[in-house]
C-alpha positions in Angstrom: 101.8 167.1 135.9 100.6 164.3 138.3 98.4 162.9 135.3 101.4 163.3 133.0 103.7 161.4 136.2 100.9 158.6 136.6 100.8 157.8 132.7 105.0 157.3 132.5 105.2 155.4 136.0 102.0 152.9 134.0 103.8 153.2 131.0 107.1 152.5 132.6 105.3 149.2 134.4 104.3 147.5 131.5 106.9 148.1 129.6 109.1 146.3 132.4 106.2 143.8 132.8 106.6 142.6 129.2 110.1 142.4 129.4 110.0 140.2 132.5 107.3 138.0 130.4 109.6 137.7 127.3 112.5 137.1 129.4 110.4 134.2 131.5 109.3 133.1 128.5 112.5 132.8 126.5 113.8 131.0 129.9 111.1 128.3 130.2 110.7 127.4 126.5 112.0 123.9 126.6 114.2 122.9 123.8 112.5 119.7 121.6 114.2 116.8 119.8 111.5 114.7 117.8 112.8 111.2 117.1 110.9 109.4 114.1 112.0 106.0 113.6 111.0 104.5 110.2 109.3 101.2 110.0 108.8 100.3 113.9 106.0 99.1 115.5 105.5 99.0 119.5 106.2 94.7 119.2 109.8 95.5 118.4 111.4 97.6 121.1 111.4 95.9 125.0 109.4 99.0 126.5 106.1 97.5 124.7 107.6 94.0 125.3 109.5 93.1 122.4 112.4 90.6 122.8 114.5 90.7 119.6 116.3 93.9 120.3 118.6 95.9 122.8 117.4 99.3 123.6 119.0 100.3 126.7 119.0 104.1 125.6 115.2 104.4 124.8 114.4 102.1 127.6 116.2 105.0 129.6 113.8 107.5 128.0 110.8 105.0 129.6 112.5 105.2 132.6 113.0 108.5 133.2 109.6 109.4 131.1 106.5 108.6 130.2 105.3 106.1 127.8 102.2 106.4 125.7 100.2 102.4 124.9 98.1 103.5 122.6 99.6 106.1 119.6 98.5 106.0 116.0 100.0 106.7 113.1 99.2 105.7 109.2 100.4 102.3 107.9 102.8 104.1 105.7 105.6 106.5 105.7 104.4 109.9 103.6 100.9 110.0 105.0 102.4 109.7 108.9 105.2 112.5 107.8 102.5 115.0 106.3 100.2 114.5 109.8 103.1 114.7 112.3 104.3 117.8 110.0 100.9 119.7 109.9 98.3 117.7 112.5 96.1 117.3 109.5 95.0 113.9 108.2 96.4 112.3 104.5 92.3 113.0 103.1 93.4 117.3 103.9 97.1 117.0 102.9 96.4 115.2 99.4 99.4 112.9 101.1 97.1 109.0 100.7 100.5 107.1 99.5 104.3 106.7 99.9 106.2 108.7 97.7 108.4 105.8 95.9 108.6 106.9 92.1 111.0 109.4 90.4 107.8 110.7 88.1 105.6 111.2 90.9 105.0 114.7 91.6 103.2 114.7 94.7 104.3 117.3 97.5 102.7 118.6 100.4 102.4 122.0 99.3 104.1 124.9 102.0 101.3 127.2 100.4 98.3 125.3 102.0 99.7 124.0 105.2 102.3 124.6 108.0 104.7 122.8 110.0 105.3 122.6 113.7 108.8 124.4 112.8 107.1 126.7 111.2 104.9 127.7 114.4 108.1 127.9 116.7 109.8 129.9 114.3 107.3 132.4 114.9 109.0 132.2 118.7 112.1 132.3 118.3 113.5 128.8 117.6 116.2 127.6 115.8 115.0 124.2 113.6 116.6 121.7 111.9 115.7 118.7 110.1 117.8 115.2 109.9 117.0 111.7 107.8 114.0 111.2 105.8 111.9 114.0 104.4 109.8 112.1 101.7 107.1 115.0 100.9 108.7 116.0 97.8 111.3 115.1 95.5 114.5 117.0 96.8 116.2 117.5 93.7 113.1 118.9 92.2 111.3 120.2 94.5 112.9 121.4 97.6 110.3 122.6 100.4 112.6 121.9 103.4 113.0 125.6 103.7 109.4 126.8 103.2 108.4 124.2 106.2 110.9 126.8 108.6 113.5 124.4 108.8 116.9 126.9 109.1 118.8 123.7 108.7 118.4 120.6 106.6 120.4 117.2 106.5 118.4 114.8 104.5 119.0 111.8 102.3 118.2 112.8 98.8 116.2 109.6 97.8 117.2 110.1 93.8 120.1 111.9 91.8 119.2 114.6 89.3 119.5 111.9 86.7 116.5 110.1 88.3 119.1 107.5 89.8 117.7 105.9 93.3 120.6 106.3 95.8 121.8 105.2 98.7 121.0 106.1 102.7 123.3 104.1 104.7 126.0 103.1 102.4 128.0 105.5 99.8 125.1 107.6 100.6 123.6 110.6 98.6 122.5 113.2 101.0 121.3 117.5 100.5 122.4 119.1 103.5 121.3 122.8 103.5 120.7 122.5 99.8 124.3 121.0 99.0 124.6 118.0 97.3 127.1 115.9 99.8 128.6 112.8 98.4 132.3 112.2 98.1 133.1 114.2 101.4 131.1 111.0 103.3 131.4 108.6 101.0 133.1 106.5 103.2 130.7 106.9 105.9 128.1 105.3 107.3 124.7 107.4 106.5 122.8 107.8 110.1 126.5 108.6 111.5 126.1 111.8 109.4 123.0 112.6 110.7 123.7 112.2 114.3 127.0 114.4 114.0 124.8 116.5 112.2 122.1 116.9 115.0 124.9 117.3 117.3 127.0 119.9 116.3 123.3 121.7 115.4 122.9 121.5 119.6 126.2 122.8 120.6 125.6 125.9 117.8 122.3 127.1 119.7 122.8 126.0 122.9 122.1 129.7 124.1 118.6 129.3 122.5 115.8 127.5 122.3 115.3 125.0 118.9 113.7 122.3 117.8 114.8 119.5 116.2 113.1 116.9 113.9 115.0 113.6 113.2 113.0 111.5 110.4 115.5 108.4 111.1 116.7 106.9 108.4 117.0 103.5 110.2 115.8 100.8 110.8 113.8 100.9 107.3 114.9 98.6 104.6 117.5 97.5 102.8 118.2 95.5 106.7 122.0 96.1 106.3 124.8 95.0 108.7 125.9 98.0 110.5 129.6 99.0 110.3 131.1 97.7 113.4 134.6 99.1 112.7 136.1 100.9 109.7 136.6 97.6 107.4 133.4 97.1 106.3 132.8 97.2 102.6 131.6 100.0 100.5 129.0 99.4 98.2 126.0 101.0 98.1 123.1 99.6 99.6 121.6 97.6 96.5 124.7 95.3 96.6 125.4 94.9 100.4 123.8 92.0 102.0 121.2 92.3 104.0 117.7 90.9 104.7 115.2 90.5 107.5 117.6 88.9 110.4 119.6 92.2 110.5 116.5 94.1 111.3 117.5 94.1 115.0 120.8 94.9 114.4 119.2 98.0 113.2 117.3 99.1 115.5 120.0 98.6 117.9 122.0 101.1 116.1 119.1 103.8 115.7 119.6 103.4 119.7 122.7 104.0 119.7 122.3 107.7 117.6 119.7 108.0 120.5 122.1 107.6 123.4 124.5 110.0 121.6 121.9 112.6 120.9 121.2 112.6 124.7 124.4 112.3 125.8 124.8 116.0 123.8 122.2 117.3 125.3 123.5 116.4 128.8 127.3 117.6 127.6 126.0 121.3 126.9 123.9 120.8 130.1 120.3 121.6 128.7 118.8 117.8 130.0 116.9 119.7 132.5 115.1 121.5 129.3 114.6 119.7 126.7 111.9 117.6 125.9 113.3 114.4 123.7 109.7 112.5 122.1 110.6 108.5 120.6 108.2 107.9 118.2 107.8 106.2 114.3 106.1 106.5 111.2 104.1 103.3 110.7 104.2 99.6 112.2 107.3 97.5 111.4 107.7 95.7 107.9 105.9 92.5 106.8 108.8 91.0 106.3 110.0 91.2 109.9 108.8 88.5 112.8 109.2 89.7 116.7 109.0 87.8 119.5 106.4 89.4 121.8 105.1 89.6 124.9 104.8 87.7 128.3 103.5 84.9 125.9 106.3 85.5 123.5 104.2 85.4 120.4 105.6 85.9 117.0 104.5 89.1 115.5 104.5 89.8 112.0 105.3 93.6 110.8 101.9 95.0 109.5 103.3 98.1 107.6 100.9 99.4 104.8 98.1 96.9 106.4 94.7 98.6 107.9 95.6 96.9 111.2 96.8 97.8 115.0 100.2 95.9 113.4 100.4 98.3 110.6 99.6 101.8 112.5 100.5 101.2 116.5 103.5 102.9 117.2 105.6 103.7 120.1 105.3 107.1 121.9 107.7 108.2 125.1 108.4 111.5 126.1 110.8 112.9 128.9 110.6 115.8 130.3 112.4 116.6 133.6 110.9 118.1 136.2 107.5 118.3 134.3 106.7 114.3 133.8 107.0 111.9 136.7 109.4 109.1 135.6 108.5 105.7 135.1 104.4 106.7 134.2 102.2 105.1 131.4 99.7 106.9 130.0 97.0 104.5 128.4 94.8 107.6 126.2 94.3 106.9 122.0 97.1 109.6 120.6 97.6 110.4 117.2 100.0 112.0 114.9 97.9 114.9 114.3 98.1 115.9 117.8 101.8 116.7 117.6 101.8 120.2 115.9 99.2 121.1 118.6 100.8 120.0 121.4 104.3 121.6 120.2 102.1 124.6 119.9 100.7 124.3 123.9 104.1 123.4 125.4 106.2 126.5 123.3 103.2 129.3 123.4 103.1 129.4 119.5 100.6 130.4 117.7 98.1 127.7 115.6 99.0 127.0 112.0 97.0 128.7 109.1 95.3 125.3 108.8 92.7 124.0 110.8 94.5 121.5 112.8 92.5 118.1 113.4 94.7 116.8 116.5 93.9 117.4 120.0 97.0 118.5 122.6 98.6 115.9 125.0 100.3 118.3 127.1 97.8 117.9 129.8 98.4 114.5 129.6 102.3 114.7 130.1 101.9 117.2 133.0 99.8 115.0 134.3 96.4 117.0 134.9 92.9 116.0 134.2 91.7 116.6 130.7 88.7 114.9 128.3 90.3 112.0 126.5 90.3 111.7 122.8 87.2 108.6 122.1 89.0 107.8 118.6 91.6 108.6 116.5 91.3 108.7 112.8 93.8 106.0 110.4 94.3 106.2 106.7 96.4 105.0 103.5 95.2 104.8 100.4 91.7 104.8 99.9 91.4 102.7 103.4 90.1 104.8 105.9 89.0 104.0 109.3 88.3 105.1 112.9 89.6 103.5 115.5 88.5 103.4 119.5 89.3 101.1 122.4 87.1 98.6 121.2 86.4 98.9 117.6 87.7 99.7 114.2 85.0 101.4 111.7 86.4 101.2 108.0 84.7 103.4 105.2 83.3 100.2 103.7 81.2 99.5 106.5 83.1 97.3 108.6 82.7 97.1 111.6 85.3 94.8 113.6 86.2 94.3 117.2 89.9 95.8 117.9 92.0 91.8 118.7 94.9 91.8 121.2 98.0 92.5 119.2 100.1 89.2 117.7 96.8 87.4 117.4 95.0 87.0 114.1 92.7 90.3 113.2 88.9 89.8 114.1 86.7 89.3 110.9 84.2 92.2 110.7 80.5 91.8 112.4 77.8 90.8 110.4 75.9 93.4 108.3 73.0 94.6 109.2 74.6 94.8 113.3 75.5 97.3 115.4 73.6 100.0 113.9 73.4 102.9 115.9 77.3 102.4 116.8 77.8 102.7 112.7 75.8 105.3 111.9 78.0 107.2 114.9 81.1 106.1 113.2 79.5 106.4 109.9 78.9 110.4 110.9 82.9 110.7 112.1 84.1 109.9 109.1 
């Protein structure tokens, strides 16, 4: 009888001990809200030093943060979205090039890979997905779903008819696999998105979730954003636009920022949730900032092998966890993403070996081995990159050039050889 007594009361103590874990768990999972601007490089916002926009609400993410100097995506949209998606690079996802073309039928493949949504799924989050998917065709090929995304809101980039439509203006968009025209035809596209994201918070505030927003902003066509209700509807081809409303841009994807945190403070969940800034690629060529204490003009270096074309922002906040106001000068890359979602939510690894290394330690401010290169592709340009070089598949080797000065010309052949054979054996 005392054996029988001692095996319930052990019985008993586990069972309460695994409640209390679950409950601590479900308590201390931090809600996440991934922002992915499109097309901007670190030269354009006034964290990194840009001067040619106003970004008071991501300069309060810096504030009350931590910003990252030295991130790394791709030069070019699809191969940065696959990476961020799985934390593999564009050689394992078959993703090298921007999906542009109706007849292309490319697609990262929910069979092969994972997603970070997927993973926290698997714990009990609630995901959504706002803006830009670009890893399949929607109206073909919709894998929103199979990427554990409960809820989509995404510009669908062509009609049925193979028609290119529009993402600000009279814009076409699938949300939760319903084609959504006339109902916000007289709406400006990333307003959709943001109300979107928003109502998506207040419906699982009692939860934790995750949210990815792809922006659609501040890519091109560089439109005029609607000021007040009288601006005119046409869809983007025929508006006018061009490079000088690029700021005007990104001043209104930072304005969808302040209102995304201003939701998360009006359903009180600030103190946990983790909101991440970051982008796709380096701004577009056709776009000059003025930079730095020097105030050098920069030009964009989107789908170009250079610290111009793949440098992007990175801040994180997370109260209570990262000291406001610190810089954190270690080489990150997109692949690190799904693994560090991974570390801060207790999920469990993808099916797929992930290549990125976690940066939690790094935002909780502990000691950890830093990451001696970070790996950049596009095309069939590939390269590593470290705090003093760039290796290139070809055999380049060239010495990394402060940023808004002209590139370095590679070394001499025949130079530097046990430092490329090194590189040589990375890649």
């Amino acid at each position: 009888m005392r054996i029988y007594l001692n095996y319930v009361l052990k019985i008993a103590f586990f069972i309460s001990l695994t409640i209390s874990v679950t409950t601590y768990a479900q308590v201390e999972r931090p809600n996440l809200i991934l922002i992915f601007a499109d097309d901007l490089g670190i030269e354009s916002i006034k964290p990194y030093g840009g001067h040619s926009t106003v970004t008071p609400n991501i300069d309060r993410i810096v504030s009350e943060g931590m910003i990252f100097t030295h991130c790394f995506a791709n030069p070019a949209c699809s191969p940065s979205r696959a990476e961020v998606l799985t934390g593999m690079y564009p050689t394992d996802t078959g993703f090298k090039h921007v999906l542009s073309y109706y007849d292309d039928t490319t697609f990262l493949d929910p069979n092969r890979f994972s997603s970070f949504a997927n993973q926290m799924k698997r714990v009990g989050y609630a995901t959504a997905v706002a803006g830009k998917w670009n890893l399949s065709h929607l109206e073909k090929n919709n894998t929103v779903l199979n990427f554990g995304f409960d809820e989509h809101c995404l510009w669908q980039m062509f009609d049925k008819h193979g028609v290119k439509r529009s993402r600000y203006y009279l814009p076409h968009f699938r949300i939760n696999n319903k084609i959504v025209e006339s109902d916000i035809r007289d709406r400006f596209g990333p307003d959709v998105m943001c109300d979107f994201m928003i109502e998506f918070i207040g419906k699982n505030r009692d939860k934790p979730f995750l949210i990815y927003y792809p922006s659609l902003i501040p890519h091109t066509p560089y439109v005029k954003a609607p000021e007040n209700e009288d601006f005119e509807r046409l869809p983007d081809h025929e508006q006018k636009n061009g490079p000088e409303c690029f700021p005007e841009m990104v001043n209104y994807l930072d304005k969808n920022v302040g209102r995304l945190l201003n939701a998360v403070e009006e359903h009180g969940l600030s103190e946990n949730t983790i909101i991440i800034f970051c982008a796709d690629n380096g701004t577009a060529k056709q776009v000059t900032t003025i930079w730095g204490k020097e105030k050098i003009r920069v030009h964009g270096g989107k789908m170009t092998m250079t610290d111009r074309g793949a440098r992007v922002p990175l801040i994180v906040k997370w109260p209570d966890k990262i000291k406001p106001g610190t810089q954190c000068h270690d080489l990150i890359e997109l692949a690190d993403f799904l693994h560090t979602f991974c570390d801060i939510t207790n999920a469990p690894l993808p099916i797929q070996k992930v290549r990125g290394q976690s940066f939690l330690p790094q935002l909780l401010g502990k000691k950890v081995i830093k990451k001696q290169w970070v790996h950049i592709e596009y095309k069939e340009n590939r390269q590593i990159r470290t705090r003093k070089w760039i290796y290139t598949a070809n055999d380049d080797l060239i010495k990394v050039n402060k940023l808004g000065v002209p590139e370095n010309q590679p070394e001499k052949k025949g130079t530097y050889q046990r430092l490329r054979r090194k590189f040589r054996n990375l890649l």
